[in-house]
C-alpha positions as CSV (number, residue, x, y, z in Angstrom):
1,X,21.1,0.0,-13.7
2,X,22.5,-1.5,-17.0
3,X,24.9,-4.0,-15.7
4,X,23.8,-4.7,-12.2
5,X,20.1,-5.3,-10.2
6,X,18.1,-2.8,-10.6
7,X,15.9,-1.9,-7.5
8,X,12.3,-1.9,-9.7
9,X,12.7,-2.9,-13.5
10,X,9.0,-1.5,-15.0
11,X,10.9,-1.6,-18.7
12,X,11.1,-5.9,-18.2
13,X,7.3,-6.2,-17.2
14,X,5.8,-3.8,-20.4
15,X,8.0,-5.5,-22.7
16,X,6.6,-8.3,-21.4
17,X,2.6,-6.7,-22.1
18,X,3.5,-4.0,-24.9
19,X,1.5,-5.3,-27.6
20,X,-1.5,-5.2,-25.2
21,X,-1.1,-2.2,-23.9
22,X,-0.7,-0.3,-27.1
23,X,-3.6,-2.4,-28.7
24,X,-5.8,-1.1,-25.1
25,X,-4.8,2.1,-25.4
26,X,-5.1,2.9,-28.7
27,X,-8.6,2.0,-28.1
28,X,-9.5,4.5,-25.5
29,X,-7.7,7.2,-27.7
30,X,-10.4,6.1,-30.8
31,X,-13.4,6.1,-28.4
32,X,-12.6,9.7,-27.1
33,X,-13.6,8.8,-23.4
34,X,-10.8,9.7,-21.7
35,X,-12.2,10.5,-17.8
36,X,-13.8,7.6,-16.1
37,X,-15.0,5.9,-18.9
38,X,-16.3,2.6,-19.9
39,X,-12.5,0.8,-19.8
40,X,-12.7,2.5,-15.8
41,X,-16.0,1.3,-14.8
42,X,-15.1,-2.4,-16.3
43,X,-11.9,-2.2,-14.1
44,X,-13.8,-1.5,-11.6
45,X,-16.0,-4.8,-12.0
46,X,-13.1,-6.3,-12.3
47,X,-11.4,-4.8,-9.6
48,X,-14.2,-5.2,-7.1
49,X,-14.5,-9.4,-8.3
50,X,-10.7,-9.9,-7.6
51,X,-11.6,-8.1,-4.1
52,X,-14.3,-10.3,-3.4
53,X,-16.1,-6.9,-2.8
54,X,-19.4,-5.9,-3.8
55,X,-18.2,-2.1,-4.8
56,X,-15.4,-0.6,-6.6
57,X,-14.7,2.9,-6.8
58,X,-11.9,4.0,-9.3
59,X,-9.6,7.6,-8.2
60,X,-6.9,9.1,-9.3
61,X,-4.2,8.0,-6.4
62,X,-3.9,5.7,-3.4
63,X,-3.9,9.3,-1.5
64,X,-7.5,10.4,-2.5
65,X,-9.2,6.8,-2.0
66,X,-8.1,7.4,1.6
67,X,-9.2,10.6,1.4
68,X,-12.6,9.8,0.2
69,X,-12.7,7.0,2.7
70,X,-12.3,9.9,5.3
71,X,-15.2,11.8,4.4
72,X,-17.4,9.1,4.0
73,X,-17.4,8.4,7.7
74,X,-17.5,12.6,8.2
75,X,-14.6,12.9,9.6
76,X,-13.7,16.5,10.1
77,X,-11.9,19.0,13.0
78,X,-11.7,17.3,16.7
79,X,-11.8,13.7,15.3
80,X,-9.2,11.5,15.6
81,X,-7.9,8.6,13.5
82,X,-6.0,6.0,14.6
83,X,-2.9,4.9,12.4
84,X,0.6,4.0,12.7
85,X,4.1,5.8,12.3
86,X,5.7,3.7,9.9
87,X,3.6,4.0,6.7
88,X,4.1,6.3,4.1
89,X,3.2,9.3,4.6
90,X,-0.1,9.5,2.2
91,X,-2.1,7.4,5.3
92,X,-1.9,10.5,7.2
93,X,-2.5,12.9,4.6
94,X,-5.7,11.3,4.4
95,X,-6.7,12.5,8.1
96,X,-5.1,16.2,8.2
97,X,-7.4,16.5,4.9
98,X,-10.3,16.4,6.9
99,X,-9.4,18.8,9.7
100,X,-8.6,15.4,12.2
101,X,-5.7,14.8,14.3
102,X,-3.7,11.2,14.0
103,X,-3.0,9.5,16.8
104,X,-0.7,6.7,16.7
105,X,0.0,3.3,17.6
106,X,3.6,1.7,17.3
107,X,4.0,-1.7,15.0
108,X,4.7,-5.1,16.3
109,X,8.6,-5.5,15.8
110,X,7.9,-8.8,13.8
111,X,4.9,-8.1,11.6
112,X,5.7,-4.6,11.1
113,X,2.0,-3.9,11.3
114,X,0.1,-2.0,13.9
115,X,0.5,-3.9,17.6
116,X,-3.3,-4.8,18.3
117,X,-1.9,-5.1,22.4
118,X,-1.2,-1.3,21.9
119,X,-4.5,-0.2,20.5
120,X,-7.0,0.3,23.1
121,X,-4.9,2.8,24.7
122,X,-5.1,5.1,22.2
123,X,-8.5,5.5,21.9
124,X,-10.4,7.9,23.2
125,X,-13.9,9.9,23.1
126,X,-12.1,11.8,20.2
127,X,-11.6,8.3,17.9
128,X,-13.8,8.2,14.9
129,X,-11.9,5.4,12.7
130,X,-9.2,3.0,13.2
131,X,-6.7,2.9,9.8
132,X,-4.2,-0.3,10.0
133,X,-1.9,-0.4,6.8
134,X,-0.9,-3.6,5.6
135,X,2.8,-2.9,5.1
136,X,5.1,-4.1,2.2
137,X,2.1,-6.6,1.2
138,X,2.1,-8.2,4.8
139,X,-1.6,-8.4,5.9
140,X,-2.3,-6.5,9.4
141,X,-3.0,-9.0,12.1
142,X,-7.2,-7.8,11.5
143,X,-9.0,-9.8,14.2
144,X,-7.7,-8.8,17.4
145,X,-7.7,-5.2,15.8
146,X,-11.4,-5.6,14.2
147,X,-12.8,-7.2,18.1
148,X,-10.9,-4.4,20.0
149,X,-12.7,-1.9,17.3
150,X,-16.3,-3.3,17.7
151,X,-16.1,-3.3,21.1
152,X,-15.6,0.8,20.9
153,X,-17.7,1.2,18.3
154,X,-15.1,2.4,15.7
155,X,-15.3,1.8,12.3
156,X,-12.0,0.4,10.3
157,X,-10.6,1.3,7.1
158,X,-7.7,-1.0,5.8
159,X,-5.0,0.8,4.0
160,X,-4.0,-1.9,1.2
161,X,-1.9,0.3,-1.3
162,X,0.8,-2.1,-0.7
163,X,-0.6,-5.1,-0.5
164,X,-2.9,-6.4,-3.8
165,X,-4.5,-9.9,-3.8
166,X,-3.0,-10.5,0.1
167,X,-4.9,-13.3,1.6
168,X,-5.8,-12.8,5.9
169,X,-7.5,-15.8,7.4
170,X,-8.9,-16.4,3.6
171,X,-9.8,-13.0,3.0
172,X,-8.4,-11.0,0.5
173,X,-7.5,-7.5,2.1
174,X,-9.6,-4.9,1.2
175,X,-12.9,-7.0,2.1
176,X,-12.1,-7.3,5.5
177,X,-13.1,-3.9,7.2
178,X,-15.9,-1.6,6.3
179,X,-14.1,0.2,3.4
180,X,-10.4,-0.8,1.9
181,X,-8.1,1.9,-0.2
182,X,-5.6,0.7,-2.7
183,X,-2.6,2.6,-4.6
184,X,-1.7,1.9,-8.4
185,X,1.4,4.0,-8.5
186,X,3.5,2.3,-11.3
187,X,5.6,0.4,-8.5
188,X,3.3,-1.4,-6.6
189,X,2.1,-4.6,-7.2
190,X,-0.8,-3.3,-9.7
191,X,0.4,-0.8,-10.8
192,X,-0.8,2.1,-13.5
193,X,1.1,3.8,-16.0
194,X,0.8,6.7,-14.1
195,X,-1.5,7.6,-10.6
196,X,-4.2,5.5,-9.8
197,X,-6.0,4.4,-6.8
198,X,-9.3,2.5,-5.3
199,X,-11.6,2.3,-2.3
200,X,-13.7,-1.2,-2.3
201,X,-16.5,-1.7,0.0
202,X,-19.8,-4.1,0.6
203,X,-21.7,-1.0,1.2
204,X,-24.1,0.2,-1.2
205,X,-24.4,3.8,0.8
206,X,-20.4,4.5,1.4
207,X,-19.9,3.4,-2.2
208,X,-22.6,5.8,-3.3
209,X,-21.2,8.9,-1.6
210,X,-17.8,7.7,-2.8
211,X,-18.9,8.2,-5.9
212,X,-20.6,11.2,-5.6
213,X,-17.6,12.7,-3.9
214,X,-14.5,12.0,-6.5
215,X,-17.2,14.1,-9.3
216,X,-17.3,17.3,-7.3
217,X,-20.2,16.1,-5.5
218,X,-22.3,15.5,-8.4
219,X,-25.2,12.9,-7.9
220,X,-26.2,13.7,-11.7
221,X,-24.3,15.9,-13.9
222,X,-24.2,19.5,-12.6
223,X,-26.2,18.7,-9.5
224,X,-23.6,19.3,-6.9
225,X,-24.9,17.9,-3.1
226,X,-22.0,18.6,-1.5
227,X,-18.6,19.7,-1.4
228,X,-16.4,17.0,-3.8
229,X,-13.3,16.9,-5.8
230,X,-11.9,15.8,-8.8
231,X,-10.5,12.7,-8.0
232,X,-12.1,10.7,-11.2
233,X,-9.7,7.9,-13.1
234,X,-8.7,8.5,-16.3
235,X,-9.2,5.9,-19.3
236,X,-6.0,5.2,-20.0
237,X,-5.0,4.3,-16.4
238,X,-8.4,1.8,-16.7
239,X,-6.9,0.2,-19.9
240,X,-3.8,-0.6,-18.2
241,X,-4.7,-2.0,-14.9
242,X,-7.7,-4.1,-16.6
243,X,-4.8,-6.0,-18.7
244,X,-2.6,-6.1,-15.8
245,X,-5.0,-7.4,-13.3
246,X,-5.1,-10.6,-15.0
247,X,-1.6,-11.5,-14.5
248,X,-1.2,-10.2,-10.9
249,X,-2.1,-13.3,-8.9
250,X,0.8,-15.0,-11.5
251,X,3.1,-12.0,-10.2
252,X,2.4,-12.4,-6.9
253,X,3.2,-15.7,-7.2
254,X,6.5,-15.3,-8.1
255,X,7.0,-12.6,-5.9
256,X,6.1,-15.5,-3.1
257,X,8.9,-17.6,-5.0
258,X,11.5,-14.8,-4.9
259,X,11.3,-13.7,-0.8
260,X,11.0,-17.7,-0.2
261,X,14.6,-17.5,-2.6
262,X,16.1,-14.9,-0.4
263,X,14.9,-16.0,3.1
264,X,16.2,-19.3,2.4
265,X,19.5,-17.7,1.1
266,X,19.7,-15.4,3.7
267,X,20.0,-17.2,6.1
268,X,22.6,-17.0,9.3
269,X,23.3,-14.0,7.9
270,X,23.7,-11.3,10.7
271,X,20.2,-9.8,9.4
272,X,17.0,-9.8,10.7
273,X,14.3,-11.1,7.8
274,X,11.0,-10.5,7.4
275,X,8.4,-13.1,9.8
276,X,6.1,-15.5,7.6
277,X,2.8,-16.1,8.8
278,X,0.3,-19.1,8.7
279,X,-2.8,-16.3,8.7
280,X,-1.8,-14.7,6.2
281,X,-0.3,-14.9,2.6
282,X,1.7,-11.9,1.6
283,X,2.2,-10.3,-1.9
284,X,5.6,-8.9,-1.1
285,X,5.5,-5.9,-2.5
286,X,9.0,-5.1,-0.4
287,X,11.3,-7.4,0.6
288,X,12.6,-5.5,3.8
289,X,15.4,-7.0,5.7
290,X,17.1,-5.4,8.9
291,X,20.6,-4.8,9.7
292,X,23.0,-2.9,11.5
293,X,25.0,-0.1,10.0
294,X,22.8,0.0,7.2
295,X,23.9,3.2,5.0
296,X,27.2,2.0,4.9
297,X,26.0,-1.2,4.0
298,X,23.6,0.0,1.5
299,X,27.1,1.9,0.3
300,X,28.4,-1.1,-0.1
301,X,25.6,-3.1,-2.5
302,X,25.2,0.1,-4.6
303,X,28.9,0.1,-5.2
304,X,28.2,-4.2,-6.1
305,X,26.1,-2.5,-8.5
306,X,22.8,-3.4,-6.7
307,X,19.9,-0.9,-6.2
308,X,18.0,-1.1,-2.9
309,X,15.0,0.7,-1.4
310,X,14.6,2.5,1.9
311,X,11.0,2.4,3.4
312,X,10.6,4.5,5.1
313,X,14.0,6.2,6.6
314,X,12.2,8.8,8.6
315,X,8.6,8.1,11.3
316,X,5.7,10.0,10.0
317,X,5.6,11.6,13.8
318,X,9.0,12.9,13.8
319,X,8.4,14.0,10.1
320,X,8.6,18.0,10.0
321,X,5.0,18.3,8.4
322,X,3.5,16.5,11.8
323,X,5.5,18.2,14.3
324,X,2.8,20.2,15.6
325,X,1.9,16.6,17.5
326,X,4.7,16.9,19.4
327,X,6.5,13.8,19.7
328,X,9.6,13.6,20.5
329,X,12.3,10.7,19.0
330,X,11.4,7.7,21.6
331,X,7.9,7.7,21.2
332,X,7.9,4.8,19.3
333,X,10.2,2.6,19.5
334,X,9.8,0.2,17.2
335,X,9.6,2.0,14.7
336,X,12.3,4.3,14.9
337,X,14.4,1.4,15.6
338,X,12.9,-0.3,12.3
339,X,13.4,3.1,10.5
340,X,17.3,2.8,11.0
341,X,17.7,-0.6,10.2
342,X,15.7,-1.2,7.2
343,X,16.5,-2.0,3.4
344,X,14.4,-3.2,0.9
345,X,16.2,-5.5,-1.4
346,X,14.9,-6.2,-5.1
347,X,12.1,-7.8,-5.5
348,X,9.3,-7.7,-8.6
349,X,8.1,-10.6,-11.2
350,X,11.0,-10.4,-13.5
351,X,13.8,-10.8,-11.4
352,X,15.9,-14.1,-11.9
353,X,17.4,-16.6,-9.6
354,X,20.5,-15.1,-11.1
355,X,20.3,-11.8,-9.9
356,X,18.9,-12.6,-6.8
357,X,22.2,-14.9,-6.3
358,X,23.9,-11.7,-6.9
359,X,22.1,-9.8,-4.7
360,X,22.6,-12.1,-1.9
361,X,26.8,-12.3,-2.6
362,X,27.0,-8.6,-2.4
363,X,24.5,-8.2,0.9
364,X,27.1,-11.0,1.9
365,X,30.1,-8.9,1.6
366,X,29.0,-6.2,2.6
367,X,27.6,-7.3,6.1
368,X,30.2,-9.6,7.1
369,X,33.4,-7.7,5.2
């Protein structure tokens, strides 16, 4: 959007990197090693110290580190994983890979993050993982989810593709559960110039098999142990993320800066805002507000000339792809009441106090006019 507030402006952060990234890239084009080469495996040092983690394994998309996350814990037909509903829809790709069903557990109105008081219930003899997503960069509430889960014997894998460098009782996400799966689709936080995606762990065994898995199964080359896929990181994507992982905490930051701006602005505003936490420190990946009529009022902003989001508009259980589950509108109520109510409003590192003045005025007008 040339004149107003663009939802996501990518253009403003390379412009901001350029020089970097053509100097890093040019590189890996000289060196010839294109597929998971030195630049990947020093991201993935990288990576795996900004975790706090002990393993990093690079892949080709948010999608396939949950994916491998799956099959490292042999998932497979008659399993079930527990998730939520509001997520995108990649979380439960992850389980119907593997032949398992998902089962799912409504989010706490406030966090927006899988209701630990609604947990137990859903598991059964059947449950072979528990797969909380910390949504929009908010940090699950982990402990009460992590007890309920030992207690069972279930292990926990922590979908973080929305929320890099997101701190939970002084624990970046990711290190928290056994295994922890990131996404670095050019819009998130850290994000690639194209698909990209991690799973970080502490142990040496899952991170092995991890390995072994995203390189058709190889455990040395054309040695295949098992069925795998091709789910290596290319160079390129390595080179990128390595120069942009050193400015994310500094993006984050003013990410912080920017929802603080807007909650502060927003206020009294017939709107519901996201919760803040002492636990946790989010990275805001969305800023996701809640309102009443809220296609007309997004309408309303785009014809202000500001861009908004919509995550997500639809449950994943009364998605067509899952209706085979059988659930019926109503069976979770939260939400499908937080799928017709939310917007995300524009929020990334280069945003100005300027336009997020603007984007305020118009949200202004357009709930209230």
């Amino acid at each position: 959007m040339i004149n107003g507030v663009s939802y996501l402006d990518l253009k403003a952060q390379y412009q901001s990197i350029r020089e970097e990234v053509l100097t890093a890239l040019e590189a890996v084009c000289e060196s010839t090693r294109f597929a998971q080469g030195p630049i990947t495996a020093e991201f993935e040092r990288s990576f795996a110290d900004f975790c706090g983690v002990e393993h990093c394994i690079s892949v080709n998309s948010g999608t396939s580190a949950l994916h491998l996350a799956m099959r490292c814990l042999d998932i497979g037909p008659g399993d079930e994983v527990i998730t939520v509903p509001m997520t995108f829809i990649a979380t439960t790709w992850a389980i119907s890979y593997t032949g398992a069903r998902p089962v799912f557990v409504d989010i706490d109105p406030e966090r927006r993050t899988m209701d630990p008081a609604k947990l137990e219930a859903a598991i059964t003899g059947r449950t072979k993982a528990i797969l909380p997503v910390h949504l929009f960069g908010q940090p699950a509430d982990m402990e009460p989810l992590l007890r309920i889960a030992e207690r069972h014997g279930i292990p926990v894998v922590e979908d973080a593709a929305q929320a890099h460098g997101a701190f939970y009782k002084g624990q970046r996400v990711g290190q928290i559960a056994l295994m922890g799966c990131f996404s670095f689709y050019p819009g998130k936080n850290l994000g690639a110039y194209g698909e990209g995606g991690a799973l970080v762990t502490n142990d040496d065994e899952l991170a092995s098999r991890a390995r072994t898995l995203r390189d058709h199964g190889q455990s040395q080359r054309y040695y295949h142990d098992e069925i795998g896929y091709n789910y290596r990181m290319d160079s390129l994507q390595g080179a990128v993320l390595n120069i942009k992982l050193k400015r994310l905490d500094e993006w984050n930051g003013l990410r912080e800066q920017q929802a603080h701006m807007y909650s502060e602005l927003l206020s009294g505003l017939p709107i519901t805002r996201p919760t803040y936490y002492e636990d946790s420190k989010a990275v805001w990946h969305c800023y996701v507000i809640e309102c009443d009529r809220r296609d007309e009022v997004r309408a309303r902003l785009l014809e202000a000339e500001v861009e908004t989001g919509l995550h997500y508009p639809v449950p994943i259980h009364l998605q067509r792809a899952y209706s085979s589950l059988g659930h019926e509108k109503g069976a979770f109520k939260v939400s499908e009441e937080f799928s017709r109510k939310c917007i995300s409003l524009p929020i990334y590192p280069e945003l100005t106090e300027v336009q997020i003045r603007a984007v305020v005025k118009a949200l202004r007008d357009s709930v209230t006019g």
